[in-house]
C-alpha positions as CSV (number, residue, x, y, z in Angstrom):
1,X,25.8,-9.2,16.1
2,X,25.1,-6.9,13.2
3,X,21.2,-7.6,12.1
4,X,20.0,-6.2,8.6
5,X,17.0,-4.9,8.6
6,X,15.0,-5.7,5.1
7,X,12.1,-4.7,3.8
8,X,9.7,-7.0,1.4
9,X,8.0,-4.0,-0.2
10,X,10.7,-2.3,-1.2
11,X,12.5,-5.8,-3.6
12,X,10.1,-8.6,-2.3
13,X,12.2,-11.1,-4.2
14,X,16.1,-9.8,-3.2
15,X,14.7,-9.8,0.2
16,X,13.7,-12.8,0.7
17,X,16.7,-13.8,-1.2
18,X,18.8,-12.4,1.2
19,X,17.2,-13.6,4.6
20,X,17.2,-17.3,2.9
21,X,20.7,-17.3,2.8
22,X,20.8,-16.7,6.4
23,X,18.4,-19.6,7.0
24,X,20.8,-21.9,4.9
25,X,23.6,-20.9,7.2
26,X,21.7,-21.9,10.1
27,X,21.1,-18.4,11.1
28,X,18.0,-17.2,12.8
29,X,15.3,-14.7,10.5
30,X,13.2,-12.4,11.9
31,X,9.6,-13.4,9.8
32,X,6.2,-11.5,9.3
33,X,3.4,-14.2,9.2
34,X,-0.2,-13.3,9.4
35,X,-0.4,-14.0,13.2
36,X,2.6,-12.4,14.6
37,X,6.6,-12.0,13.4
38,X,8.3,-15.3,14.4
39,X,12.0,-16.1,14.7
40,X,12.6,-18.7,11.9
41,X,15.5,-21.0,11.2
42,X,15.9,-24.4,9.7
43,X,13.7,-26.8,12.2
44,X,15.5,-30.3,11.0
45,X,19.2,-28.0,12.4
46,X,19.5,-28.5,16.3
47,X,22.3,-26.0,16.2
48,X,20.6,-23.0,14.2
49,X,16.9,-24.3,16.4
50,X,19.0,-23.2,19.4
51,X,19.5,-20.1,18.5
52,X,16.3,-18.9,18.6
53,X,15.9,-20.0,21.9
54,X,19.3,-18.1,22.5
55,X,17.8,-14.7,20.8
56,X,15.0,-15.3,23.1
57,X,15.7,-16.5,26.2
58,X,13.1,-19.0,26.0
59,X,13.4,-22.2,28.3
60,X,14.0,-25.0,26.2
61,X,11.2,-27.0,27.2
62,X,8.6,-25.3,25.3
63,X,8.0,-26.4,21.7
64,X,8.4,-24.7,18.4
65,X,6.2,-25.0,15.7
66,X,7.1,-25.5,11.9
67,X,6.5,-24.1,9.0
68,X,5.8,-25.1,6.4
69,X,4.0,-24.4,2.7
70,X,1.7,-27.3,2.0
71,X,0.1,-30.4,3.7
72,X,2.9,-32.3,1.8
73,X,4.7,-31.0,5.3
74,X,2.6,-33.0,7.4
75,X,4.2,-36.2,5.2
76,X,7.6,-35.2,5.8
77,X,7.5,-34.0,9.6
78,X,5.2,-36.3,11.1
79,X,5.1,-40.5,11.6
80,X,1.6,-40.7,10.4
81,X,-1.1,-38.5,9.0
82,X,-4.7,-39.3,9.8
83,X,-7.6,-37.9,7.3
84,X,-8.5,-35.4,9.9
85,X,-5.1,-33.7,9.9
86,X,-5.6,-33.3,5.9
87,X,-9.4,-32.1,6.2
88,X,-7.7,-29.6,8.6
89,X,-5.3,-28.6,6.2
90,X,-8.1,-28.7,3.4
91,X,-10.0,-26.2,5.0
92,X,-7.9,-23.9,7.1
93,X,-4.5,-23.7,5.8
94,X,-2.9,-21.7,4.8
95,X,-4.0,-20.0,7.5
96,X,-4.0,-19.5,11.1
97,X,-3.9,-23.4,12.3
98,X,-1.8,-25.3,14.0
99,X,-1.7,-29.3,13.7
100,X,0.2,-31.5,16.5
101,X,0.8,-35.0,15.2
102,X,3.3,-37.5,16.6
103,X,7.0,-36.9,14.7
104,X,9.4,-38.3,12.2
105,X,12.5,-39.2,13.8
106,X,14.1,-36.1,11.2
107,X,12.7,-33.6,13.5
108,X,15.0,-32.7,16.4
109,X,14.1,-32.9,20.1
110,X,15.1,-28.7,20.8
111,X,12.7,-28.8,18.2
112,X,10.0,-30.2,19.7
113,X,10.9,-29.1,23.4
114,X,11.7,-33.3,24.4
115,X,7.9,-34.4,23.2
116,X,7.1,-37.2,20.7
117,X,4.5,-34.7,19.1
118,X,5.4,-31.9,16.5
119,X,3.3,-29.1,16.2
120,X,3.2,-27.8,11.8
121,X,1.5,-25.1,10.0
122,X,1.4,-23.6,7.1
123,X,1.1,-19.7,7.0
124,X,-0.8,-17.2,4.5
125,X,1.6,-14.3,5.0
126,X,3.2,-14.2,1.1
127,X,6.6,-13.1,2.7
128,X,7.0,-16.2,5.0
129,X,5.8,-18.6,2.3
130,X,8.6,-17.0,-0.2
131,X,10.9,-17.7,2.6
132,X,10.0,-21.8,3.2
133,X,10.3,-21.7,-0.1
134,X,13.4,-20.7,-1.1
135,X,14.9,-21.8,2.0
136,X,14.0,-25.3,1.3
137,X,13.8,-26.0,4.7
138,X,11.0,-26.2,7.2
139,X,11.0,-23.3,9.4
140,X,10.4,-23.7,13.4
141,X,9.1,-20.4,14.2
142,X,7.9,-19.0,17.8
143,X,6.9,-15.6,18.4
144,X,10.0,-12.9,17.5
145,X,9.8,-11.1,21.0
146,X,12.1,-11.6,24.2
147,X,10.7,-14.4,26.4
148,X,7.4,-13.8,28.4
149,X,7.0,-10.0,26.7
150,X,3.8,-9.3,24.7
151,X,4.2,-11.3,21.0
152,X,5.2,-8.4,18.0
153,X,2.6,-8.0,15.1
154,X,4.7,-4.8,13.8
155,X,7.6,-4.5,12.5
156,X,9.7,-1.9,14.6
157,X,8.6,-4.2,18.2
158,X,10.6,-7.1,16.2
159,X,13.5,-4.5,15.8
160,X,13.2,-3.4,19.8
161,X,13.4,-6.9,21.1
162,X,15.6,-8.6,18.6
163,X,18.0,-6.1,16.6
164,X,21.5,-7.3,17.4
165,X,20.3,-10.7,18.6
166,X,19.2,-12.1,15.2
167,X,21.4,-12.0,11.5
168,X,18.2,-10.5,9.8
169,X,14.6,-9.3,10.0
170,X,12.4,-9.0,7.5
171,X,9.5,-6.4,7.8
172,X,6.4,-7.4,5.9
173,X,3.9,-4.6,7.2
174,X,1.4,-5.1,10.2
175,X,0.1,-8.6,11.1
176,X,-3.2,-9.2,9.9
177,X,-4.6,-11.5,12.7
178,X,-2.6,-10.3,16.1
179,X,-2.7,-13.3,17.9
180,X,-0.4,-16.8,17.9
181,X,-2.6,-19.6,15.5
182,X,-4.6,-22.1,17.4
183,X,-3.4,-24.9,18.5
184,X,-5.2,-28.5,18.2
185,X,-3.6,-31.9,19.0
186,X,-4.7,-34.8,17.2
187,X,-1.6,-36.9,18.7
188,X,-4.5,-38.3,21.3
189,X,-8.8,-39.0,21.1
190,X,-10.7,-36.8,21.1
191,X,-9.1,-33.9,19.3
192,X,-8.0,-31.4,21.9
193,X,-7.6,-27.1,21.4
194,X,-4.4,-26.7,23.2
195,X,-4.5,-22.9,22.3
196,X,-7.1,-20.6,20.9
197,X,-6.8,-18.4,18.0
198,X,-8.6,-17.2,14.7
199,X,-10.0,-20.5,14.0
200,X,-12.5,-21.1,16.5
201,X,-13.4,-23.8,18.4
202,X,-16.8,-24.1,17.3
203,X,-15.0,-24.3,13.5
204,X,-12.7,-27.1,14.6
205,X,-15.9,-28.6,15.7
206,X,-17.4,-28.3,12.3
207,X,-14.4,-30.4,10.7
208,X,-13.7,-32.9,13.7
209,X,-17.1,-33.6,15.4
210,X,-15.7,-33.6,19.4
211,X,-12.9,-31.1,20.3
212,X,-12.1,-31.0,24.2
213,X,-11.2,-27.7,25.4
214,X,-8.4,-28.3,27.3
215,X,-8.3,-26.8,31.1
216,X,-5.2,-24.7,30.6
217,X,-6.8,-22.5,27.6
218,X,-8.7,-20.9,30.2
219,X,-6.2,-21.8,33.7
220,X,-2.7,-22.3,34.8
221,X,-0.9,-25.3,33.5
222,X,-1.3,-27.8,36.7
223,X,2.5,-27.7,38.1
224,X,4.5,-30.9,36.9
225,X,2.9,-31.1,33.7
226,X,4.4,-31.2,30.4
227,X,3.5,-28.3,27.5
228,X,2.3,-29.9,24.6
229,X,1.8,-26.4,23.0
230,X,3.8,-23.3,23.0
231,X,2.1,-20.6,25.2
232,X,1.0,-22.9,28.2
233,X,4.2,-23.6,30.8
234,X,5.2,-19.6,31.3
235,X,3.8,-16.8,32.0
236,X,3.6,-15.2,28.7
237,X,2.5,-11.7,26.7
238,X,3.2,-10.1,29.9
239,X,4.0,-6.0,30.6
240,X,6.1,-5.0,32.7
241,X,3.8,-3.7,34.9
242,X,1.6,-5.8,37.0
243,X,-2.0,-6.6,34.9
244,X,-5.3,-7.1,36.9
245,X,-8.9,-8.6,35.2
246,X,-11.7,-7.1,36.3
247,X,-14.6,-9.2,35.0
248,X,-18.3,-7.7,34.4
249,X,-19.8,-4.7,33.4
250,X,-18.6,-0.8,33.3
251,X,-20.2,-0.6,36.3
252,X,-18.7,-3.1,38.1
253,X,-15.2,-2.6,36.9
254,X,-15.4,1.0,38.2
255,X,-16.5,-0.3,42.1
256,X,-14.0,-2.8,42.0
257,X,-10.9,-0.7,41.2
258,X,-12.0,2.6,43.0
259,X,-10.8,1.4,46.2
260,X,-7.3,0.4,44.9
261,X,-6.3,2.5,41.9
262,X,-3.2,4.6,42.6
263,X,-1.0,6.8,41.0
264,X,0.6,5.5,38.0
265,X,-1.7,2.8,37.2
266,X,-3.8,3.1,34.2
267,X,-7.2,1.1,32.8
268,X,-8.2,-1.1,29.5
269,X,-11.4,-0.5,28.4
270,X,-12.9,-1.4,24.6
271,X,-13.9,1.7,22.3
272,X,-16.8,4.1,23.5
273,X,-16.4,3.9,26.9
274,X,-15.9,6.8,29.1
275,X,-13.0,6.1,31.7
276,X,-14.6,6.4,35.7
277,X,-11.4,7.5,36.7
278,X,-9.1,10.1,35.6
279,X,-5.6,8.0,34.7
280,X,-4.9,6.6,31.5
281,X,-6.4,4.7,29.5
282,X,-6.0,2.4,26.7
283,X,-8.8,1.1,23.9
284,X,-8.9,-2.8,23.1
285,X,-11.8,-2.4,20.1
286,X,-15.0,-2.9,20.2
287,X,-16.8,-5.1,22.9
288,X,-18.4,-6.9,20.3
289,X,-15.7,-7.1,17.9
290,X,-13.1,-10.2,19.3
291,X,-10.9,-10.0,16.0
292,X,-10.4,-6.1,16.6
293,X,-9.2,-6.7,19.9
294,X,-7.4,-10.1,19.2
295,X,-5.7,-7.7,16.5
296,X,-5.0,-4.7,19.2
297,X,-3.9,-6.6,22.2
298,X,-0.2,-7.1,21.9
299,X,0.2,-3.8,21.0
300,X,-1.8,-2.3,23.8
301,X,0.2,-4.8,26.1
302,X,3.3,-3.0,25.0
303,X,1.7,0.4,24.9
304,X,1.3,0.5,28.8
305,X,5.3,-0.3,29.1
306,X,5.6,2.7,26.8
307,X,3.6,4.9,29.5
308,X,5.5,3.7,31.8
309,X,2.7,2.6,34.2
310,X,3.2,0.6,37.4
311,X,0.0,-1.3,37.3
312,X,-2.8,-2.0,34.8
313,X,-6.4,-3.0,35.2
314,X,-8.8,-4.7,32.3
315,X,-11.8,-5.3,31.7
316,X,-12.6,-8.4,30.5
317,X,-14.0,-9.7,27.2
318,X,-16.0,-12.4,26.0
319,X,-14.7,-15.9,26.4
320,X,-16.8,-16.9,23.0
321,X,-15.3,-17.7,19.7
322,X,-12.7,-15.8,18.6
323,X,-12.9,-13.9,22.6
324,X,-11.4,-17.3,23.9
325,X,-7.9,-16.3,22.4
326,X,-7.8,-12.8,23.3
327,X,-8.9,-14.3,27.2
328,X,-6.2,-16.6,27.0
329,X,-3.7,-13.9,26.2
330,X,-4.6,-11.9,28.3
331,X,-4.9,-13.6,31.4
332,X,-1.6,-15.0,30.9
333,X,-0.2,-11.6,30.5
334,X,-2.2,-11.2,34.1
335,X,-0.5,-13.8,35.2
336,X,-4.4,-15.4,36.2
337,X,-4.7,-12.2,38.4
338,X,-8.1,-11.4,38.5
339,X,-10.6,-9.3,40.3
């Protein structure tokens, strides 16, 4: 397959022109969003939804989530729409939130990976609004990368995982948040954060009252259970090389990886700090900063495929606010290996 590669800053408007056609051939688009690209097509098509997962080779038992521009989505995708979906909505989207609700009939099981539940959002990025919009569909949309690699928030890692496997991708510049949206279900009581993002838990909180942080945020998903969210079955974000946590200090980290660190392995560390070790290393950000680092981790993921190292180790952030998502990335890209 031949993919065109467009850009929105060059003719915003022909662009997105262009890649809605595709869309309305049941096609699948390459899409910028503020999180990170996704792979979009018409989420009411079972045909052009299978695709995506064919560009991907994602198991068809994860769920997609749609896109879509307004709350009035949450009216035509889901059986019934409680007032704390649309104080959600009120006060986070557009934006970085995703909303699971029990779904209309409309909405296709590939869609949903088999559940009862859809999982909607509505993104801030202008060039995947234009898109919903003049595609007059809603868009299912997962992450635009090959299945289980680190999720693309630039442009040419779209084009390295996906060119020749998709009709089109759009390049809308660098993703401003770096990191998947968060994920809350309100398909059972209490509210419960499936998956972490830019919109805490503590700011769910402040709209729903109780929010349960569910065990796999932080833990494998226990084996036989379903996913109600994408990012939970599979291993997921991962390098090819083998990733190690080291939790604590500098200190620490340093006499905990002395005895094992080898040629060809390299070290995550956040700004400022002076490697104990000569190998590589890569920078997350700032300790302190979890947005910096949630906006830095996938491409560090893929920068230590780039070096070409056989083993990675990193040491670990915060697990508050916004630090939960980049923990929940990252040990899934571990695979839970820790140290």
């Amino acid at each position: 397959m031949d993919t065109l590669l467009l850009s929105l800053k060059d003719d915003f408007d022909a662009a997105v022109d262009k890649a809605a056609r595709f869309i309305r051939a049941g096609e699948v688009v390459g899409m910028p969003t503020e999180t990170v690209y996704g792979l979009a097509a018409n989420a009411l098509d079972p045909d052009a939804v299978k695709k995506i997962f064919e560009a991907k080779g994602r198991p068809s038992d994860n769920p997609l989530i749609v896109h879509v521009t307004d709350e009035s989505g949450l009216f035509e995708l889901c059986r019934s729409v409680p007032t704390a979906a649309l104080k959600l909505a009120e006060r986070f989207w557009p934006g970085p939130l995703t909303i699971i609700l029990k779904k209309k009939d409309a909405v296709p099981s590939v869609t949903s990976g088999g559940l009862d539940t859809v999982a909607v959002r509505c993104p801030s990025h202008p060039g995947a609004r234009a898109l919903i919009k003049k595609s007059g569909v809603p868009l299912a949309a997962p992450s635009a990368n090959l299945s289980g690699k680190p999720s693309p928030t630039t442009f040419s890692r779209v084009v390295e995982d996906m060119d020749g496997r998709v009709a089109c991708i759009l390049d809308g510049g660098d993703c401003d948040v770096g990191v998947e949206s968060t994920v809350v279900t309100l398909a059972s009581f209490p509210p419960r954060l499936l998956r972490p993002g830019a919109v805490t838990l503590s700011e769910l909180s402040d709209v729903l009252g109780e929010v349960v942080l569910d065990r796999a945020v932080l833990n494998p998903l226990e084996e036989g259970a379903a996913a109600a969210s994408p990012g939970m079955k599979y291993r997921h974000y991962s390098p090819a090389c083998r990733l190690t946590v080291v939790r604590g200090d500098l200190g620490r980290f340093a006499q905990t990886v002395a005895p094992v660190l080898a040629e060809g392995d390299g070290m995550m560390l956040f700004d400022g700090e002076d490697p104990p070790f000569p190998c590589p290393v890569f920078y997350l950000g700032p300790e302190n900063d979890p947005a910096e680092q949630g906006k830095r981790l996938f491409s560090v993921l893929r920068e230590l495929d780039d070096a070409g190292l056989s083993r990675a180790f990193c040491r670990a952030p915060s697990e508050q606010g916004f630090g939960l998502a980049v923990c929940n990335r990252l040990y899934r890209a571990a695979g839970f290996e820790f140290m």
